[in-house]
N, C-alpha and C positions, 0 to 999 in steps of 0.2 A: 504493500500500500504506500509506506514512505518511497519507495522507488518510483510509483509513477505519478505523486504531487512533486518529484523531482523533474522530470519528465515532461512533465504541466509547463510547469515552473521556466523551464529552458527553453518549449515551444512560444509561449508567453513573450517573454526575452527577447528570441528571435524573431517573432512578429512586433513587434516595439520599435528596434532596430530599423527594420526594412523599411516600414513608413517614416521613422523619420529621416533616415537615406532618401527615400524618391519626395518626400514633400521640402516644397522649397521654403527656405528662411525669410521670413516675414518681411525681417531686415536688411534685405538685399538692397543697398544705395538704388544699382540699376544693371542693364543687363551687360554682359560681355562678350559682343558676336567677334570677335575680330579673326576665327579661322572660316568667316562663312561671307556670300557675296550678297548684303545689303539691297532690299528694296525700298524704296521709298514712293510714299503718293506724291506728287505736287499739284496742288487743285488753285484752280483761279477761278473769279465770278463770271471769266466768259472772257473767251479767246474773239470776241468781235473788237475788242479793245486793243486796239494796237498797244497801252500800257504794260497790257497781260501778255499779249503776244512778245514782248521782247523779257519780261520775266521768264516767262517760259523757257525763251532762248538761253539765257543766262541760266536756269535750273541743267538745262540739258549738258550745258558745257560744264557747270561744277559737276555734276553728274557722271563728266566723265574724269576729270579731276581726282574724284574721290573714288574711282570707281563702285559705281554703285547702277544697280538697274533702276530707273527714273520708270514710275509709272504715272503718264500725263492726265488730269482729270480735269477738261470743261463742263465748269458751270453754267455755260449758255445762258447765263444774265437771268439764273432762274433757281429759286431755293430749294424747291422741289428735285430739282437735274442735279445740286451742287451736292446735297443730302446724298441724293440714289449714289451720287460717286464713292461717299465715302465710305455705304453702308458695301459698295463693288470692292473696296481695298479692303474691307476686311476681310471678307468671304476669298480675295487674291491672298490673305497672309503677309498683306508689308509689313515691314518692320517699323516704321512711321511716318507722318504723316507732316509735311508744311503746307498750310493753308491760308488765302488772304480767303475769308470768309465775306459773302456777299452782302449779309447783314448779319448786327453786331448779335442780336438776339434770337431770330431763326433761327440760324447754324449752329445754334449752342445745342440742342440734342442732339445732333449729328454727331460734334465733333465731343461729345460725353461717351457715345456710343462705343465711339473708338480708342475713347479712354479707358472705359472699363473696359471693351476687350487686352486691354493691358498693352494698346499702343503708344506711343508717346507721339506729342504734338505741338507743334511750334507751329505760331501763326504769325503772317508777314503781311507787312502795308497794313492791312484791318486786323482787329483787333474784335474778340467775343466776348460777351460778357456773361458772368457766372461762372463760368468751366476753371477748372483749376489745372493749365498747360503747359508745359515744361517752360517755353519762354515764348519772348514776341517779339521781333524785330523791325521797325517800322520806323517810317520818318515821323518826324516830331509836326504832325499836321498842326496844330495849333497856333506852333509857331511861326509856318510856312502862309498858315493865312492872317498873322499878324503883318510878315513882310508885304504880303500884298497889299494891307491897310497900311502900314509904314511909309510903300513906296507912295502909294495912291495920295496922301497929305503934302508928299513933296511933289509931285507934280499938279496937284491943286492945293496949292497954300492957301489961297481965299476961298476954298470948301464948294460946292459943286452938288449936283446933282448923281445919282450912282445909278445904274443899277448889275444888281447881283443874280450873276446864277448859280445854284445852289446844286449839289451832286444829288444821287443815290436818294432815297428818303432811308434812313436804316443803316445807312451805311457809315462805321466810324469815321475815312477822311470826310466824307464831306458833312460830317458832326462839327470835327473838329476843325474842319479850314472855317468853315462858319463863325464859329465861336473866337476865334483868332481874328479874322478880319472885322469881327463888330467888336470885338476887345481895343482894335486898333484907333478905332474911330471914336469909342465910347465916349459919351461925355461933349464932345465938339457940333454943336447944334448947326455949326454953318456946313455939314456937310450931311447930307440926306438922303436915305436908300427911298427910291419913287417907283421900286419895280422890286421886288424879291421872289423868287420864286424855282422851282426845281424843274433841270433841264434834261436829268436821269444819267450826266456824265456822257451822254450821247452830242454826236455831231448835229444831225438831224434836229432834235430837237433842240437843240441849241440854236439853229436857224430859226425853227418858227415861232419858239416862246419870243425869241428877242426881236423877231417881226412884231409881234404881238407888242413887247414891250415899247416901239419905239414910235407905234401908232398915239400912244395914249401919253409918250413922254419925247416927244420929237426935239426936246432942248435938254434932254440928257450931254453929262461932261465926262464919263466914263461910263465903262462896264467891265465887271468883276465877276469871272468863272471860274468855278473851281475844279476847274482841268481843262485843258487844252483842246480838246474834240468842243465841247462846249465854246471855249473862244474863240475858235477856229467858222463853227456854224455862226456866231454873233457877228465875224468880221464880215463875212458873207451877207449878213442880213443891214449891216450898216452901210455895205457897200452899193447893195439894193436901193438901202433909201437913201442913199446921199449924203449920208450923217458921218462924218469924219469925228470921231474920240479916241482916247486910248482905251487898248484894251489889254486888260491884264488874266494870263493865264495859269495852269499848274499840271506840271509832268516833264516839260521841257522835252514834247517831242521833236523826232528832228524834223518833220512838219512847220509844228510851231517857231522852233528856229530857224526857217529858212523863211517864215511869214518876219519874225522881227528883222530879218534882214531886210526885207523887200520893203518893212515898216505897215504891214497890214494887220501886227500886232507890235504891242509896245515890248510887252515883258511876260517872263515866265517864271516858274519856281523849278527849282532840280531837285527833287525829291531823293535821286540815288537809287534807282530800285536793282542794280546791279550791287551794289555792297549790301540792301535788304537781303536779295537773294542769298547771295555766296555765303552772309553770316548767317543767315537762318539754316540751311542747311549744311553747315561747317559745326552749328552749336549742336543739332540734331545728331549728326553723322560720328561726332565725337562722346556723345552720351551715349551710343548705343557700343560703340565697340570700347569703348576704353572707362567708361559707368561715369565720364565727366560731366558735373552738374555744371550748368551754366554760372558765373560767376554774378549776375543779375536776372530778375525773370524778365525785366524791359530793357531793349536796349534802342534808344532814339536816337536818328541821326540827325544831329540839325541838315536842312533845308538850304540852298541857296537862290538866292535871287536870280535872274539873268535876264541881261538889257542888249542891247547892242556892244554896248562895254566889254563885255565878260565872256560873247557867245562862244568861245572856245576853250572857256571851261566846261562844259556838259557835259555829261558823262555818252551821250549819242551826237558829240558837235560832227565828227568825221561822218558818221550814217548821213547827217544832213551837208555834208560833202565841205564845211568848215575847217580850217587848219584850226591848231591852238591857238594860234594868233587872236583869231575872230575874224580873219577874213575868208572870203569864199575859196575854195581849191582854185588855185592857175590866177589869182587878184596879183598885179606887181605889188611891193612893197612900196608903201607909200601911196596907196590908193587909196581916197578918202571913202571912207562908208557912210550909211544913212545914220544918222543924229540917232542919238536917246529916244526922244518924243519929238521927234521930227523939228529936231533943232530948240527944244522951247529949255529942256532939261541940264543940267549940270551939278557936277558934287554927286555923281550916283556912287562916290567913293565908299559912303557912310554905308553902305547897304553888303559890305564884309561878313563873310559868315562870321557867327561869334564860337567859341571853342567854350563848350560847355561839359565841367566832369565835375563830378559829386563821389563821393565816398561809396564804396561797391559790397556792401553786405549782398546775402542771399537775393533778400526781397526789393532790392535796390533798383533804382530806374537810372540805366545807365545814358550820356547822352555823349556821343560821338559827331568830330566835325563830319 
């Protein structure tokens, strides 16, 4: 009898043992693939967006960088499509997941989904709210629509008539360029928004809201889009009506900079979505194989302005066929270009990015030139 509660005893033992061999440690930091070949989702609101479509590009090249298999997912400017993608990367087994999510609070079940299935997720340019995601990497929108109220003061000193298009309804940049560009002007009565309203981040409607706007406000002194397809459609519809303002944009395509050269747009914002990319999935790529925690969960790039001055700073100045200089490819040296604001502007010196770091705990909002 003592022999087989010995017997018990050891069986016992040995079933103890085996579970807690195959069950994994609670407190495991993160995971460690680095003998195995890395998938990854990259998901954008919609590949119509020539923004997204050059993201895109830029994933696929760090992609091959890191070597890693890139699995492309368009959102087709649609919550429903952006969702079905992510719920297709699980059921595919990636290993994780960067996303600029279409809106801030739709996509937050989705991107929970994929959380609890135990994938990690960095989200870039937009930003979700609720979800708790490894990190975020994105330009500092707030500030980048401060600059455009910043600039827009110095080229109307005695205040002016505006009007404003608005991105996305839902969507964090254009929450935040909003909030930045009325931060800018706060408070200063002689200058007036007579038109506000959302153009969807689209070219197209960016054409006919600002027809619409210019019917009802045909002594406007500016107009303020927050992106570039948008500005792009307003310059179009100013052109229409014979209404010559500045116009100020955000993304710095190379579209749009080859408009401020020609002067049928004033200025743009550079958001960087090339360093977005590379760091969001550099911070991802390195958590998974090597268990490295982001050293912030936010990291924001400041924003730069660009005028005629500057246009070869961009991060797409050469796609829009610009040297660094700022002059056009094959321009001799010493070839004057088109003015600021068509000659009225000076001193756009002030308009330097600023170099912004703070102290970098965990939970730290880091902010990079």
């Amino acid at each position: 009898m003592r022999g087989q509660r010995t017997i018990i005893r050891l069986l016992v033992a040995t079933l103890v043992l085996i579970l807690l061999a195959s069950t994994p440690l609670a407190s495991a930091a993160a995971p460690n693939r680095q003998d195995q070949k890395l998938k990854i989702a990259f998901s954008v609101p919609g590949l119509q967006f020539p923004f997204f479509v050059h993201m895109m590009d830029i994933a696929k090249q760090k992609a091959v960088e890191l070597d890693i298999e890139l699995v492309q997912l368009d959102g087709k400017d649609d919550v429903s499509t952006q969702t079905a993608g992510l719920e297709s990367a699980i059921s595919q087994g990636v290993d994780g997941v960067v996303i600029s999510p279409k809106d801030v609070e739709a996509l937050a079940p989705g991107i929970q989904s994929v959380i609890d299935a135990g994938i990690p997720v960095v989200t870039i340019d937009r930003n979700v709210t609720g979800v708790d995601t490894l990190a975020h990497v994105g330009a500092d929108n707030v500030r980048g629509g401060e600059k455009q109220g910043e600039f827009l003061l110095q080229l109307l000193p005695d205040g002016g008539k505006i009007i404003e298009l608005e991105g996305s309804v839902g969507a964090s940049p254009a929450i935040d360029r909003d909030a930045g560009f009325k931060k800018a002007i706060e408070g200063k009565s002689e200058y007036e928004i007579v038109f506000d309203q959302t153009a969807g981040f689209m070219r197209d409607q960016g054409l006919s809201v600002t027809e619409n706007a210019l019917q009802a406000n045909s002594d406007v002194d500016v107009i303020v889009a927050a992106n570039d397809d948008m500005a792009l459609g307003a310059a179009e519809a100013a052109s229409g009506a014979g209404v010559d303002v500045p116009i100020i944009g955000f993304d710095a395509l190379p579209e749009a900079l080859q408009a401020i050269q020609d002067g049928s747009l004033t200025a743009t914002v550079e958001q960087w979505p090339g360093k977005q990319t590379s760091g969001a999935m550099q911070i991802l790529v390195d958590f998974l194989r090597d268990g490295r925690q982001p050293v912030g969960h936010t990291t924001l790039i400041e924003p730069t302005l660009i005028t005629i001055d500057n246009l070869g700073e961009a991060e797409r100045a050469a796609e829009a066929g610009i040297t660094p200089s700022g002059t056009p490819v094959g321009t001799p040296a010493g070839t004057p270009t088109t003015s600021l604001v068509r000659g009225e502007l000076a001193n756009s010196g002030s308009f330097e990015p600023r170099s912004l770091f703070v102290s970098k705990p965990s939970n730290a909002v880091i902010r990079l030139d």
